[in-house]
N, C-alpha and C positions, 0 to 999 in steps of 0.2 A: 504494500500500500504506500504509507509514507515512507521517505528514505530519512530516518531520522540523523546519523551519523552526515551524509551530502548537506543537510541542510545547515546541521552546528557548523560545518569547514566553512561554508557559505557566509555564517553569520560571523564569525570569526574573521574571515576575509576582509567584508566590510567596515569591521569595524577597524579594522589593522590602515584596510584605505583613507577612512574618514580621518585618520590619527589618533586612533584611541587605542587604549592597551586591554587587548580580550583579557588578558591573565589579571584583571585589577581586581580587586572583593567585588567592587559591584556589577562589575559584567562577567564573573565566571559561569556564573549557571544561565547566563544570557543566552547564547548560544539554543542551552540543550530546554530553556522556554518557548524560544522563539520557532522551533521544530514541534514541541507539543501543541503552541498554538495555531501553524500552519496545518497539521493533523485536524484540529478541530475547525479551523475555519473552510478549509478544504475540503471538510469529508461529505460532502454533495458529489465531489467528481465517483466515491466508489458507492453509492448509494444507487438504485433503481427506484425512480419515482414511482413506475408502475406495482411496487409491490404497498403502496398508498391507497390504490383502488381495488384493494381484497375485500374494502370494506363497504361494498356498494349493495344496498337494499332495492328491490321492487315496489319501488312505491307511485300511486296515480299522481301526485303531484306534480303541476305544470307549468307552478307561478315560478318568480324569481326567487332564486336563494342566496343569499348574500351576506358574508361572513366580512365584517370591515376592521380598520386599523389591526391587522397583521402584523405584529411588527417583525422585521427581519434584520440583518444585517448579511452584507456581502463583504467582497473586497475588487475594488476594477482591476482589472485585467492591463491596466496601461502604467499606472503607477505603484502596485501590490497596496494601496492605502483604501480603508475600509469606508462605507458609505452606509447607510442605516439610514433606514425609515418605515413606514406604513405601505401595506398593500390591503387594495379591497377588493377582492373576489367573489364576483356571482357569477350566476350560470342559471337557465333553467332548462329542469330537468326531460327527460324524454323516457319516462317510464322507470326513472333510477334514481337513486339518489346515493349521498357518498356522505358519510360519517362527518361532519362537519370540521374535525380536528385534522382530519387528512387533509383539509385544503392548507393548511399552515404546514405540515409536514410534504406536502406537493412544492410548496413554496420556498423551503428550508433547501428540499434536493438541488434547486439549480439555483439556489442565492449562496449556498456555501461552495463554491468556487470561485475560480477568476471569470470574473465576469461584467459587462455595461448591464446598465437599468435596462436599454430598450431590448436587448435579449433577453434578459430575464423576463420582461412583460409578454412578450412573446411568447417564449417555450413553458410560462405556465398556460396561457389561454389555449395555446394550439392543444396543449397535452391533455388540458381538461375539455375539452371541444371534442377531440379525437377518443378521450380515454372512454370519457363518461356518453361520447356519439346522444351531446348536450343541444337541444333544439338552440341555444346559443351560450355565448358566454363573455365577459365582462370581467379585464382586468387589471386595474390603476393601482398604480404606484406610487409613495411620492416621499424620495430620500432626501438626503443632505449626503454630499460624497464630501471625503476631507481632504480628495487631492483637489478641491476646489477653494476650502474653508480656510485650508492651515496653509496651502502656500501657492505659488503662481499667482492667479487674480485674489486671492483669497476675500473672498466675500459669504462671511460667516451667515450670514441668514437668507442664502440663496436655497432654494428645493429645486430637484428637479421632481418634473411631474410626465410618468409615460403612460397609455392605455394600448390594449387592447380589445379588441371589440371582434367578434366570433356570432357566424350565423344571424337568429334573428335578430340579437341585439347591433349588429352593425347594418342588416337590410331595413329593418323596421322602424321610423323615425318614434315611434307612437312607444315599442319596446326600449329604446333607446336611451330616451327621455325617464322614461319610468326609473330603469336602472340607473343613471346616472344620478336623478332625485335622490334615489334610497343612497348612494357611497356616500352625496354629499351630507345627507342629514343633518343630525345633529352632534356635530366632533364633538371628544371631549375635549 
């Protein structure tokens, strides 16, 4: 899975480039942290989202279902720096329905890797569109990246905000409306 030893050399590396001394008290076990926390923030890449959808019942229901503020966290893919925020996913159903917790562990599988927001918004709707063959589906995002916040432009109270829109809810203006009402609701 992970390569925990590649990654301490790795982290050791760095710090040896930046000018800092790996061997000092407070960066000895830095190294062999920063390999457990890549392990964890990464472990989306050996996860199957599909074994999330075990959990799907027969049921007539055919209104929207929609599960909001999500919270997740990732890391981009361009600068390994972490982004966090809310996603809210609906879908309605087509004869199925899926355990409500699975849509945050749907969500977990492809936010814990290197990854952008607008692919993640993506390959959760397609997957729950495809998975659950969902008369449509409905899925907004909306982080704070830190390779935006903490350096380059950094503008701390920027969001990014993505959707994806799947079947009826993107052919139907009348469905569309309805869903997008319900994410915006009432935030906390």
């Amino acid at each position: 899975m992970i390569d925990h030893q590649a990654i301490q050399q790795a982290v050791r590396t760095i710090l040896t480039a930046v000018g800092e001394d790996p061997d000092r008290d407070g960066l000895k076990a830095t190294p062999s942290r920063v390999a457990r926390m890549y392990e964890e923030m990464f472990a989306g890449l050996h996860s199957r989202p599909e074994d999330h959808l075990k959990a799907v019942f027969d049921e007539s229901h055919h209104e929207v279902v929609l599960v909001r503020d999500i919270d997740f966290q990732s890391m981009c893919e361009h600068h390994l720096l972490p982004f966090h925020g809310r996603a809210h996913i609906a879908y309605i159903p087509n004869g199925r329905i899926l355990g409500i917790s699975k849509l945050g562990r749907v969500l977990d599988s492809f936010s814990r890797r290197p990854q952008v927001q607008e692919r993640l918004t993506s390959q959760v709707a397609d997957f729950l569109a495809e998975g659950l063959d969902a008369k449509g589906v409905a899925v907004v995002v909306e982080a704070t990246h830190t390779c935006m916040t903490m350096r380059g432009v950094r503008k701390p109270d920027s969001r990014v905000v993505t959707s994806a829109l799947r079947g009826s809810v993107l052919s139907n203006q009348s469905t569309r409306q309805e869903v997008l009402s319900l994410i915006q609701g009432s935030h906390r």
